[in-house]
C-alpha positions in Angstrom: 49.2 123.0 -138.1 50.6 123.4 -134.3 47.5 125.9 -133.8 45.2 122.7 -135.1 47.4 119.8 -133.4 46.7 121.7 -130.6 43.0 122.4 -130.8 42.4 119.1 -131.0 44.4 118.0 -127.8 42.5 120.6 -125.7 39.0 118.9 -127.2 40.0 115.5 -126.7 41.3 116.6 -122.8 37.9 118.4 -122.4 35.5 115.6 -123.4 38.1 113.0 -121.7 37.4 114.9 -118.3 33.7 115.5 -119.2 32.7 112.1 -119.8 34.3 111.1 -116.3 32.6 113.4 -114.2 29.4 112.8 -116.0 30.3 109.0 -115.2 31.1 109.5 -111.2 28.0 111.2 -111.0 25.8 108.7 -112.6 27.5 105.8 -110.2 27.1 108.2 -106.9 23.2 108.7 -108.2 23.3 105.0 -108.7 24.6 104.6 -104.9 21.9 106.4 -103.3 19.3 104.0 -104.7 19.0 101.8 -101.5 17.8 105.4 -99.6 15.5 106.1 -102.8 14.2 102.7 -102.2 13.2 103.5 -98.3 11.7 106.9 -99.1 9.7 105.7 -102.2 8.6 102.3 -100.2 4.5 102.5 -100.4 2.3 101.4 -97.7 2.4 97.7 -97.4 -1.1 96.6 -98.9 -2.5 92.8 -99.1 -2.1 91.5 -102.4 -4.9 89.4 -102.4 -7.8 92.4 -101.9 -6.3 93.1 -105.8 -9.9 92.9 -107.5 -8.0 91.5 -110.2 -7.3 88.7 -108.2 -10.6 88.4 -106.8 -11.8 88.1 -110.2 -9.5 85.3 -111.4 -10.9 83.5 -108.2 -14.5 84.3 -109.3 -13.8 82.6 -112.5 -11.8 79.8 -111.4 -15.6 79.0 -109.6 -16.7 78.3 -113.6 -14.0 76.1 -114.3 -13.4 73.9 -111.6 -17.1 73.6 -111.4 -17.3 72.3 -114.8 -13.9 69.7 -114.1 -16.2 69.1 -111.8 -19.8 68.1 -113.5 -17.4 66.3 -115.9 -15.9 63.8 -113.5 -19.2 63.1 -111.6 -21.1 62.4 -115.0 -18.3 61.0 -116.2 -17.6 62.5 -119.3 -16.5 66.2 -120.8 -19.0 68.4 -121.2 -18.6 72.0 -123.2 -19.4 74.9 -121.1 -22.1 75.8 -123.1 -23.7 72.5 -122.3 -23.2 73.4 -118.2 -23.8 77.4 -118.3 -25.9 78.2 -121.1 -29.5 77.2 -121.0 -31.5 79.3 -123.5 -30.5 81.2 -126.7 -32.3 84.2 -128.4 -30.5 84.7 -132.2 -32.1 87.8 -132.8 -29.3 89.9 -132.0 -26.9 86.9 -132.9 -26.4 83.5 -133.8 -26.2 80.6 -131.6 -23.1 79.3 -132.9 -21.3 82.4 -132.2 -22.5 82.7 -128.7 -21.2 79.2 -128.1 -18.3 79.7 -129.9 -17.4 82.8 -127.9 -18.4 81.5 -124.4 -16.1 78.6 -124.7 -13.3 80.2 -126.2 -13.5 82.5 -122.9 -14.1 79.7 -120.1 -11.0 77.9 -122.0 -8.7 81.1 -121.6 -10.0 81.1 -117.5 -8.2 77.5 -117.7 -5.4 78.0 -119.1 -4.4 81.0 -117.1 -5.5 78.9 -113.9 -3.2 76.2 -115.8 0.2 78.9 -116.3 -0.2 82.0 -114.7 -1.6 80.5 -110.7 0.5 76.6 -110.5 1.1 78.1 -106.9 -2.7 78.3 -106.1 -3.9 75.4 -103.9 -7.9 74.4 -104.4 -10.2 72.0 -103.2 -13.6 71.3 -104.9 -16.5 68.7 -103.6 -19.7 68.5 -103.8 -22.0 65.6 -102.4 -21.0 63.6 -105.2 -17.3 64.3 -106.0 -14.6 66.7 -105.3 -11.1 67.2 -107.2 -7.7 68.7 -106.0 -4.2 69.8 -106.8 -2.9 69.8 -103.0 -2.2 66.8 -100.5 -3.1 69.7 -97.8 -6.7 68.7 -96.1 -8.5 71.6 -97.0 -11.3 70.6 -95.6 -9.9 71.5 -92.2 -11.5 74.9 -92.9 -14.6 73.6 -91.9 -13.7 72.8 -89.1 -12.5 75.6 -86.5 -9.9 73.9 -84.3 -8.1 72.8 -87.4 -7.6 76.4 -88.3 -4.3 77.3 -86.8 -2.1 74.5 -88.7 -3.5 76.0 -92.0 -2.3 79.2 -90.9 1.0 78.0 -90.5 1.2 77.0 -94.1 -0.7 78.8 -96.3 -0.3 83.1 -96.4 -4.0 83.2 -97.7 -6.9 81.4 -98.1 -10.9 81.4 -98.2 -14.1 79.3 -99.2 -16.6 80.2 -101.7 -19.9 78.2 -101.0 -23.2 78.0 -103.4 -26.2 76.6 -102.4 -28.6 74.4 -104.0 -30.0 77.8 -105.2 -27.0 79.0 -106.7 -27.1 81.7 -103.6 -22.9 82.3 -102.9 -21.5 82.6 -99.5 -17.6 83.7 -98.6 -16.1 82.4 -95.2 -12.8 82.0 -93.1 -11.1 84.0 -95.1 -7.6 84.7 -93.8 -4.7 86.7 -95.4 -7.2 89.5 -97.0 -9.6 92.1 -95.7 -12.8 89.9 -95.0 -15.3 93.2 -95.8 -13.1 94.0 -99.3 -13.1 90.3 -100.2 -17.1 90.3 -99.9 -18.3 93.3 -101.2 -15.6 92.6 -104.3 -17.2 89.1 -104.9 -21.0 90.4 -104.2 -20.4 92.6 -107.9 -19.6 89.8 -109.8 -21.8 87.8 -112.1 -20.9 85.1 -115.3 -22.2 87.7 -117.4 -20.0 90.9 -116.2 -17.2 88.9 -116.1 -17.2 87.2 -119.8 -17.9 90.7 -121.2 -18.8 89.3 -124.5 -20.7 92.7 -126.3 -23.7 91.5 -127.4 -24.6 89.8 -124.5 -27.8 90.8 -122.4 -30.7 90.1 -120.4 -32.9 89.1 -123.3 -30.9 86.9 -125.4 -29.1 84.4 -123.5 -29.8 82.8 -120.0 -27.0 81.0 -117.7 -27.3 78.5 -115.1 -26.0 79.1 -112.1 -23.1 76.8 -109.9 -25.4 74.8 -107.4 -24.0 72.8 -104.6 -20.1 72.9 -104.0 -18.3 74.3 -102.5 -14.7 75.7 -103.3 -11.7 75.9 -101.0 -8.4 78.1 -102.4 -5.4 78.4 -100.3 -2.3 80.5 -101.7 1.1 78.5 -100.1 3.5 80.2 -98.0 6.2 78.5 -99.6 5.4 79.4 -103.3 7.2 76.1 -105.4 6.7 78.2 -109.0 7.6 81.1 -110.8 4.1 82.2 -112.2 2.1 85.3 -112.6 0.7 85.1 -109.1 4.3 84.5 -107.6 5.4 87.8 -109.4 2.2 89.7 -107.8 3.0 88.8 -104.6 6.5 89.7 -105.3 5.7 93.6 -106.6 3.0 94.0 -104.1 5.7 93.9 -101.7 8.1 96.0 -103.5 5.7 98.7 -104.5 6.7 102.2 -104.8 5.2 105.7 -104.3 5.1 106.7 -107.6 4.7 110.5 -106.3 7.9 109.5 -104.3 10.1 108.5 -107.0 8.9 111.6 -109.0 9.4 113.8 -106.5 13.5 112.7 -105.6 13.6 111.9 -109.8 13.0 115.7 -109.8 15.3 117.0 -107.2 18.1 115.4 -108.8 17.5 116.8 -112.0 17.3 120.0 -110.3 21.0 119.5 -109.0 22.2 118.6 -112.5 20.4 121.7 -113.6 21.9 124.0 -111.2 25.4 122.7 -111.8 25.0 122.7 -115.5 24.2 126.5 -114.8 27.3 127.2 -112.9 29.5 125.8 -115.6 30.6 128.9 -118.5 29.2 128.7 -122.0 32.8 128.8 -123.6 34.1 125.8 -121.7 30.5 123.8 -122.0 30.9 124.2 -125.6 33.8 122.5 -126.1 32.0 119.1 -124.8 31.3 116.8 -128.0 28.4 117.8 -129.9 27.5 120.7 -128.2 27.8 124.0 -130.2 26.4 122.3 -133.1 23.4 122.5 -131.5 23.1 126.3 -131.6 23.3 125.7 -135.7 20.5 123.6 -135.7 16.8 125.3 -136.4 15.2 126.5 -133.3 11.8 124.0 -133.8 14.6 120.8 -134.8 16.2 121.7 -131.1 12.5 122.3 -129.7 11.7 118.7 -131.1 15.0 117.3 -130.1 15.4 118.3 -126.8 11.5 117.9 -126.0 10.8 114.5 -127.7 14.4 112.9 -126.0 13.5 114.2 -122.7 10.4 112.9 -122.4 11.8 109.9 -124.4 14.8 109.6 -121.7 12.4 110.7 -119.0 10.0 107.9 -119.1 12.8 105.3 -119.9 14.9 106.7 -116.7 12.0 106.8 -114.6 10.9 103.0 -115.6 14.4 101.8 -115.2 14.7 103.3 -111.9 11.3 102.6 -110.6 11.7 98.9 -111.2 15.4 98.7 -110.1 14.0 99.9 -106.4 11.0 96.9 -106.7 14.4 94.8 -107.6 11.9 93.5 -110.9 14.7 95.0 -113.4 15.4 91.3 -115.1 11.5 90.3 -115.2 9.7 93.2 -116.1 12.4 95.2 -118.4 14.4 92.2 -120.2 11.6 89.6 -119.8 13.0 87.0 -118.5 15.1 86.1 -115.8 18.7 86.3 -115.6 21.8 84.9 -113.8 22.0 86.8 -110.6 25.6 88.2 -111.8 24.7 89.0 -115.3 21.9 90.5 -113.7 23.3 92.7 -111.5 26.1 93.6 -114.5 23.4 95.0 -117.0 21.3 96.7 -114.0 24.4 98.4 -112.9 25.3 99.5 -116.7 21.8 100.2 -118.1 21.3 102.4 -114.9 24.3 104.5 -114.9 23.8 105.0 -119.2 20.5 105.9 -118.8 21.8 108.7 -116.0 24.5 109.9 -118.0 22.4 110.5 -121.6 20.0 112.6 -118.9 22.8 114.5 -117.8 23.9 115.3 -121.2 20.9 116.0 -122.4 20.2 118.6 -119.1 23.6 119.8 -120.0 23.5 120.5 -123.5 20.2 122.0 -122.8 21.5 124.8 -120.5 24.3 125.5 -123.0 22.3 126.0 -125.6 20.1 128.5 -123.7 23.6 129.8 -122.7 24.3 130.3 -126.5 20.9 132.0 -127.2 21.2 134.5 -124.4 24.8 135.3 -125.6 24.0 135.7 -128.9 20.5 137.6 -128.1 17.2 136.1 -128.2 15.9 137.9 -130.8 18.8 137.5 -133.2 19.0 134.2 -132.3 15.4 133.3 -133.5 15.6 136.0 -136.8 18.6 133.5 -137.8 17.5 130.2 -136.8 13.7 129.9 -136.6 12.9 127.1 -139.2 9.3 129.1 -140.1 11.6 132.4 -141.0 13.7 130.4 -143.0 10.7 128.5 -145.4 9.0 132.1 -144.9 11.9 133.9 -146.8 12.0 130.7 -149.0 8.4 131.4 -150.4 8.9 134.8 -150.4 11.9 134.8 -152.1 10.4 132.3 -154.6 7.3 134.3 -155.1 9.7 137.6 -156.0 11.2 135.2 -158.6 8.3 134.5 -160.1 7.1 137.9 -160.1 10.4 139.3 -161.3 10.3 136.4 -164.5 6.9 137.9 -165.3 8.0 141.4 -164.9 10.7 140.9 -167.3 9.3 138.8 -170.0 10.3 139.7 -173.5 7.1 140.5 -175.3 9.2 140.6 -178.6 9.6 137.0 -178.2 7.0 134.5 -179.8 6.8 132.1 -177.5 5.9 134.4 -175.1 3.7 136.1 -176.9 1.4 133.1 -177.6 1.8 131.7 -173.7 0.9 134.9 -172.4 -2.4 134.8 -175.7 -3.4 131.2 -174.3 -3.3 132.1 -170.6 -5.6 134.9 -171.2 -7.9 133.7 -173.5 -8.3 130.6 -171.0 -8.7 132.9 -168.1 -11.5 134.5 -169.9 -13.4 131.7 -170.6 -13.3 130.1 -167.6 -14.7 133.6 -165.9 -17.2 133.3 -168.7 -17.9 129.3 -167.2 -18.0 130.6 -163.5 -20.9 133.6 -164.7 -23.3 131.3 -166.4 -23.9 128.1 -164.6 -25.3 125.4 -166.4 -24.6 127.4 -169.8 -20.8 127.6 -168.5 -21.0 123.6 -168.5 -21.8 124.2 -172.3 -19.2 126.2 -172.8 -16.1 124.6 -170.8 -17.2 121.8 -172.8 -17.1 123.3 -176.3 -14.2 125.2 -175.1 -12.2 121.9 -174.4 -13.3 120.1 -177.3 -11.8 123.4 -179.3 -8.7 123.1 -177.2 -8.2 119.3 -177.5 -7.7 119.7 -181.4 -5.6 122.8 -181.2 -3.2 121.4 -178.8 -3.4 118.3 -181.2 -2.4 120.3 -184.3 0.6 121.9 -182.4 2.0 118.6 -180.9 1.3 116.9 -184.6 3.3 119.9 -186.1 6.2 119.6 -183.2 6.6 115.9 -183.3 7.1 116.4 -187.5 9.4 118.9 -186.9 11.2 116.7 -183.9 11.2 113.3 -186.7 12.9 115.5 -189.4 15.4 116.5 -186.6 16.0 112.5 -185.6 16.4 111.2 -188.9 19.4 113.8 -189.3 20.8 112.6 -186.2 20.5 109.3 -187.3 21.9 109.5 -190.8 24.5 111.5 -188.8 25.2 108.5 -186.8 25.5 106.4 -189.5 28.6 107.7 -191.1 26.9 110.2 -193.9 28.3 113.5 -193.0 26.4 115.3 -196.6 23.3 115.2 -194.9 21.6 119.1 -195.2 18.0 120.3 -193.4 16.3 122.9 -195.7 13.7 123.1 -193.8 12.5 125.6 -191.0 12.3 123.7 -187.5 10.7 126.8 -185.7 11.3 125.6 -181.9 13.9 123.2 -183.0 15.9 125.4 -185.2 18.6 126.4 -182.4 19.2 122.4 -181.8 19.3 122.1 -185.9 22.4 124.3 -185.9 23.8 122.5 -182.7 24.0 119.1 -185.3 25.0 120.9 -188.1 28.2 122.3 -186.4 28.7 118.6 -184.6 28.4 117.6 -188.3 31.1 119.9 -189.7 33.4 118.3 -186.5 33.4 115.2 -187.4 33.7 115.9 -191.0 37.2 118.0 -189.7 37.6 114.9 -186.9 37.4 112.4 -190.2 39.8 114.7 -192.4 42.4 114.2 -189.5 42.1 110.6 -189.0 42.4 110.2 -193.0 45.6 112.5 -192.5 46.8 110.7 -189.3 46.9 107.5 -191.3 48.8 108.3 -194.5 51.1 109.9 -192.2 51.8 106.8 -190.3 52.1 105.2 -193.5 54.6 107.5 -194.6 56.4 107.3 -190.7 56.7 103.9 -191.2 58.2 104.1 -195.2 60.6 106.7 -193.7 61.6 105.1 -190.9 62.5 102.2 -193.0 64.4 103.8 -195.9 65.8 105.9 -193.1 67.4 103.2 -191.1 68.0 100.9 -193.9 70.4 103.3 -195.5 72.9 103.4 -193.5 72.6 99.6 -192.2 72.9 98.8 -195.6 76.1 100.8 -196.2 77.5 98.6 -193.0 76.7 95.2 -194.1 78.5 95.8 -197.8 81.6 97.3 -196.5 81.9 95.0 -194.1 81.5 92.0 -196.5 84.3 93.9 -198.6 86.3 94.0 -195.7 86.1 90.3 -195.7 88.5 89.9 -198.6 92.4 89.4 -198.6 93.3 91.0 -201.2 92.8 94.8 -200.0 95.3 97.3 -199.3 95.7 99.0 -196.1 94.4 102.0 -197.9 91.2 100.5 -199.0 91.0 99.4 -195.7 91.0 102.5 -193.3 88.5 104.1 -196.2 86.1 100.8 -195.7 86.3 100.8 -191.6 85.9 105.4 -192.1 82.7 104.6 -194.3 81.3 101.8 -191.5 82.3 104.2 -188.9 80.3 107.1 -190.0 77.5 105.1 -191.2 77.6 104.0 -187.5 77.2 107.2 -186.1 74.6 108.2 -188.6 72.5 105.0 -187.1 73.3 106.4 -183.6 72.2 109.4 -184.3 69.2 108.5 -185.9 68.0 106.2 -183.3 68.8 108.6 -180.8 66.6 111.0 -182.5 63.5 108.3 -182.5 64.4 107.6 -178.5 63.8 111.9 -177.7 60.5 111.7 -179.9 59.0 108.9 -178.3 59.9 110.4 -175.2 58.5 113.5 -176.3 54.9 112.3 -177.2 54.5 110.0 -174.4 55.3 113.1 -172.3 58.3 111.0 -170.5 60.6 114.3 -171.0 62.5 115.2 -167.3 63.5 118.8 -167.2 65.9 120.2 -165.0 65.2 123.9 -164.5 68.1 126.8 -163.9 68.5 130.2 -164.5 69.9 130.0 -168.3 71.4 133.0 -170.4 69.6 132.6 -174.0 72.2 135.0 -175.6 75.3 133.1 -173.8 74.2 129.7 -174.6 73.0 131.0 -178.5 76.9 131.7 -179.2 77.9 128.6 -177.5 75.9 126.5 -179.7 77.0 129.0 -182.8 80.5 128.1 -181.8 79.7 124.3 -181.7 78.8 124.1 -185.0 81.3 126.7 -186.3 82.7 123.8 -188.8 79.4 123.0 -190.0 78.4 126.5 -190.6 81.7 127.5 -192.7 81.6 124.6 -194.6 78.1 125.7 -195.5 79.7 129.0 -196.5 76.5 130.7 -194.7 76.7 134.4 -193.1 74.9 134.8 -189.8 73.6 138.0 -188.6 73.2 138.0 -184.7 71.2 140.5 -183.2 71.1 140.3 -179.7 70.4 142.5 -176.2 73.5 144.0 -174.7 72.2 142.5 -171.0 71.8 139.3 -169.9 68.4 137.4 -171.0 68.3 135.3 -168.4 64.9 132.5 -168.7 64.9 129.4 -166.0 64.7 126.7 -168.6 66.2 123.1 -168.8 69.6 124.3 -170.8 70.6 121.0 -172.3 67.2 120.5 -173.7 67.4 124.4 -174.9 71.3 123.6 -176.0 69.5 120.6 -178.5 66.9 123.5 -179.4 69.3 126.0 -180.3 71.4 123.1 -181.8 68.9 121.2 -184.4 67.7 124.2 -185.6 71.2 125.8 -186.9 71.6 122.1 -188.2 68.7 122.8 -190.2 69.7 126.0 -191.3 73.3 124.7 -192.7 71.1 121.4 -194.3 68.6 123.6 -195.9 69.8 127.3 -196.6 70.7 128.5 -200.0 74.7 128.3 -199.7 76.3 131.6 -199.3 73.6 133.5 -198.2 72.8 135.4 -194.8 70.9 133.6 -191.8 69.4 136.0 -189.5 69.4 135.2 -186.1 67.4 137.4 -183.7 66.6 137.3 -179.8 64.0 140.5 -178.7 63.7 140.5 -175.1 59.9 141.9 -174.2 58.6 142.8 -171.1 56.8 139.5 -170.5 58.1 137.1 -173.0 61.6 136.3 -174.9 61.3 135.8 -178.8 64.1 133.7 -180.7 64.3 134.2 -184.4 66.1 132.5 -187.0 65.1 133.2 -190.9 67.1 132.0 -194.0 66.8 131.5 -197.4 65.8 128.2 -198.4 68.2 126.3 -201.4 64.7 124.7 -202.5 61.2 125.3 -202.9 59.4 125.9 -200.1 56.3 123.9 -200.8 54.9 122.4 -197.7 52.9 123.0 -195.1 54.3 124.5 -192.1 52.2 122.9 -190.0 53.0 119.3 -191.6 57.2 120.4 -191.4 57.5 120.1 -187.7 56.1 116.4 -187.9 58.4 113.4 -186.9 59.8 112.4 -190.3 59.3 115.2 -192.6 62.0 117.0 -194.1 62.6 120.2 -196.3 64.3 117.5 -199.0 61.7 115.4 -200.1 64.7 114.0 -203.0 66.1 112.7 -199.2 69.9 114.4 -201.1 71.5 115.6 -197.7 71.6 113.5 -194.6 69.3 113.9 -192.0 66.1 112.0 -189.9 63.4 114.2 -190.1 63.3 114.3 -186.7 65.5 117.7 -185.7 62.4 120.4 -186.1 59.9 118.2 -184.1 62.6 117.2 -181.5 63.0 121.3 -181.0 59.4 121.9 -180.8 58.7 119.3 -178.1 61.2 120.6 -176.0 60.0 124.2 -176.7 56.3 123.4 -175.4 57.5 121.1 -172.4 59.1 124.2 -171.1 56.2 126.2 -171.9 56.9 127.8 -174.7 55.6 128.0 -178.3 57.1 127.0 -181.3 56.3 128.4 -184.9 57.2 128.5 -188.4 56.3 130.8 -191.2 56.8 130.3 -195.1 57.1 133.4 -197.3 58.3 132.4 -200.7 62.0 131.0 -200.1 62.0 132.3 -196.8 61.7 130.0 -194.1 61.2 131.6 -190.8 61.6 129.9 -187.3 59.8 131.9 -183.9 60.3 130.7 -180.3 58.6 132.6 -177.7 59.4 131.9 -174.0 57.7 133.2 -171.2 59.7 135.1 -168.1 
């Protein structure tokens, strides 16, 4: 237990220590992050040459040109309506086409609506122009205005079609003018909706004539949208080669300390040698599948740590700046320290293989060997069952008939072809009303077998099957001895009951007796006129019938301790022989006034048995009460103890004053006595007190009947 106690201290001391230097160096890998961040920083690159970007702005042409038409004809058109001017439904239907072309221009919107609030736009045409800014745009046009537009906006360029649809790009600031163009010079209304079945044949578009559009992108960005957030990563871009690269040089360091740290002290870290238990493929899987699992997740936490878009792009939302920095922080340095256990747990199990031997290792625990023995051993079970199937038996006789004869056949089938159709058909036909016949005959056999059961169940216990039950014969005699149980079960109850009958008569007569007795001498006491004489004989006779009551009830009190199993015993090393004579010499009186003769044959030594010896004292005690009660007066009682080598036996046979016939069995039951006239006094109770305390003290307790002679064996183990 101290050994244990012990054990357990050193483990808890060893994963205590563990866990903290796998925690300092998860926070001193967390520390170096703002030098990660300066060696991973990529080369700074404009934002808005992004041809994602560029496209947006392509299609925010189609749908601020459309806000536009609307507002100079004074009503809203579909895009359809503005775009679209022929159809060919050949390859589809017009309502489709429709269908799909403004579903499309209304997702350009509201993404212009959500995802670019910061972007500043100015459309006009001859007619009309629209705006979301109170900045003149317009100053583009004008050189000498450019400066002050500078000084508020970090981007900006015009996109100009002419009354041929022909597009031009100018003063474009904040972006590579030559990337700007030759990105814009690719794009076309049909490229850019992508719909699939849309082509040069079946549907032609109208071009955007005559406007011109001015976008400016805001210095001082007043939402949080998705151009804000591009801005915002395109100037917190990593390397991703970077990252990699110092990723892998610190698992390199964990690696080479994990290597320096000796397999018997790395084992004792929490969950570690179980690992050498598992299959080799479960640890293959394991270790593989969570450290590419833990890779990716570590890599992605750290890589958007150093771009400072943990909150955004992990949680999905934005945070309070303290809560913020709280999960960072803890999400960062978990992340580290399930990598580190993993690496570490990883070496030691290598560690485990190399001490163990490689080739052991994988004999032992290489799931494949395992399912291959499996099958193998399976297969040599099956071969074995077949190798040793009792030809003498019947049943497997006629299997082993039915699996040949269908074996033959269906070879027969597989020579012929469309003859073997013939003949698997006949063949089956012949089989369907063979198997029929047998399961007709078994279910017969199986309904006889049922009905017994039931009749069984129902109470009548004469039921007898005559008939032969082939298969079902060895369950047959299974119900007929269950049968003869209950018959024996129903003999005992009927016995149980017209004892408790008679328990319950003797009980009565037995305590009545003497209560009776009490009640009239005490009414005679009553009167005046007796003499003192008549007196003491009266108060004698209620005296004794007293103590014939107490007796008797103390009697009842040990039986019904004795079947409830309520009996205490307290063991000690008792002499059988000594405490034999003592009781012998306790009822000395008794015994001459029976005018009986016992012979006493005992050991010369000590018999010494560790026993309960009050209990054994009441033993000894109610049987010699029975003997004086019962035996023929004047005669010899023969009282033997024969000390064997594993066991002590205690005899006591006399000659009985009256005919012996009962049962032996039935004597030793509460309330049954040798004098069924009920002449001498006594409860009943004396043999079945002695043989409860006999078998509480493990011992057995017998009686044997040979003509007059009534025999009494106790056997007591050593």
């Amino acid at each position: 237990m101290d050994t244990k106690l012990k054990n357990s201290k050193k483990s808890y001391v060893t994963n205590l220590v563990t866990f903290i230097i796998f925690l300092i160096m998860s926070v001193g890998i967390f520390n170096i992050y703002p030098n990660m961040r300066e060696w991973a920083k990529a080369e700074p690159k404009s934002p808005f040459e992004e041809d994602e970007f560029l496209r947006t702005i392509y299609k925010n042409d189609y749908v601020l040109y459309k806000d536009l038409v609307g507002q100079t004809n004074h009503e809203e058109l579909s895009g359809d309506k503005i775009y679209i001017s022929s159809y060919d439904t050949h390859n589809d239907t017009e309502e489709n086409t429709i269908r799909n072309f403004n579903y499309e221009l209304s997702e350009w919107k509201n993404n212009l609506n959500n995802n670019y609030k910061n972007l500043d736009y100015l459309v006009y045409s001859d007619d009309a122009n629209i705006t979301n800014t109170n900045n003149d745009l317009k100053e583009l046009i004008s050189d000498s205005e450019v400066n002050n537009l500078k000084n508020k906006y970090s981007w900006y360029m015009t996109v100009k079609y002419d009354n041929t649809g022909l597009m031009s790009i100018s003063n474009i600031y904040g972006a590579d003018a030559n990337i700007v163009k030759n990105s814009f010079s690719g794009l076309n209304i049909r490229e850019i909706w992508g719909y699939p079945r849309i082509n040069d044949e079946n549907v032609k578009f109208n071009p955007i004539k005559n406007v011109t559009f001015i976008y400016g992108i805001p210095k001082d960005l007043k939402y949080t949208d998705g151009l804000s957030i591009m801005i915002d990563e395109s100037q917190n871009k990593m390397n991703i080669a970077s990252v990699i690269t110092i990723l892998s040089g610190i698992v390199s360091i964990i690696l080479i300390l994990s290597l320096l740290i000796p397999y018997k002290n790395g084992k004792e870290v929490f969950g570690v040698k179980y690992f050498s238990k598992i299959p080799f493929e479960i640890n293959c899987f394991i270790f593989g599948a969570g450290g590419i699992a833990i890779g990716a997740v570590l890599g992605l936490t750290v890589t958007e740590t150093l771009r400072n878009r943990f909150a955004i792009n992990l949680i999905g939302s934005r945070m309070d700046k303290n809560l913020e920095g709280i999960t960072m922080i803890s999400v960062n340095i978990i992340m580290w320290m399930a990598a580190i256990y993993i690496i570490f747990a990883g070496v030691m199990l290598l560690k485990s293989i190399i001490n163990f031997g490689v080739i052991k290792y994988l004999k032992e625990n290489l799931l494949i060997i395992k399912i291959f023995k499996y099958i193998k051993k399976l297969f040599s079970n099956v071969f074995n069952y077949i190798g040793h199937i009792d030809l003498n038996d019947k049943s497997n006789k006629f299997i082993i008939k039915v699996i040949g004869v269908n074996l033959i056949i269906m070879l027969i089938c597989c020579i012929f072809w469309f003859l073997g159709i013939v003949i698997a058909l006949i063949y089956n036909i012949i089989l369907f009303y063979s198997i029929r016949k047998q399961y007709g005959d078994i279910r017969n056999k199986f309904s006889i077998l049922l009905n017994e059961a039931d009749r069984i169940a129902g109470g009548d216990l004469e039921v007898e099957i005559e008939d032969d039950l082939g298969l079902f014969n060895p369950l047959k005699d299974r119900i007929e001895k269950i049968k003869d149980g209950l018959k024996k079960a129903v003999n005992e109850e009927v016995k149980s009951q017209r004892m408790k009958t008679e328990l319950i008569s003797n009980v009565s007569h037995d305590l009545k007796t003497p209560l009776t007795s009490i009640i009239t001498y005490t009414d005679l006491l009553k009167k005046d006129n007796l003499t003192e004489e008549e007196r003491k004989s009266y108060i004698d006779t209620i005296d004794k019938k007293s103590q014939r009551l107490k007796f008797l009830i103390e009697d009842l009190f040990e039986v019904s301790k004795a079947t409830s199993g309520d009996i205490k015993l307290n063991l000690v090393n008792v002499d059988i022989v000594e405490l034999m004579r003592q009781t012998q010499i306790e009822l000395d009186d008794k015994i001459k006034d029976s005018k009986l003769i016992l012979k006493n044959s005992y050991p010369a030594s000590k018999v010494i048995l560790n026993l309960d010896s009050q209990k054994t004292f009441r033993i000894f005690e109610n049987l010699i009460i029975n003997v004086v009660k019962y035996a023929m007066k004047g005669s010899r009682v023969y009282v033997d103890i024969i000390d064997h080598e594993k066991n002590v036996e205690i005899t006591i046979k006399n000659m009985s004053a009256e005919e012996l016939n009962f049962d032996p069995f039935d004597i030793v039951d509460r309330f049954q006595r040798g004098d069924k006239s009920r002449n001498t006094e006594g409860s009943g109770l004396g043999l079945a007190i002695a043989k409860s305390f006999v078998e509480v003290q493990g011992g057995t307790f017998n009686i044997e009947v040979d003509g007059d002679l009534f025999k009494v064996i106790i056997i007591f183990k050593k």
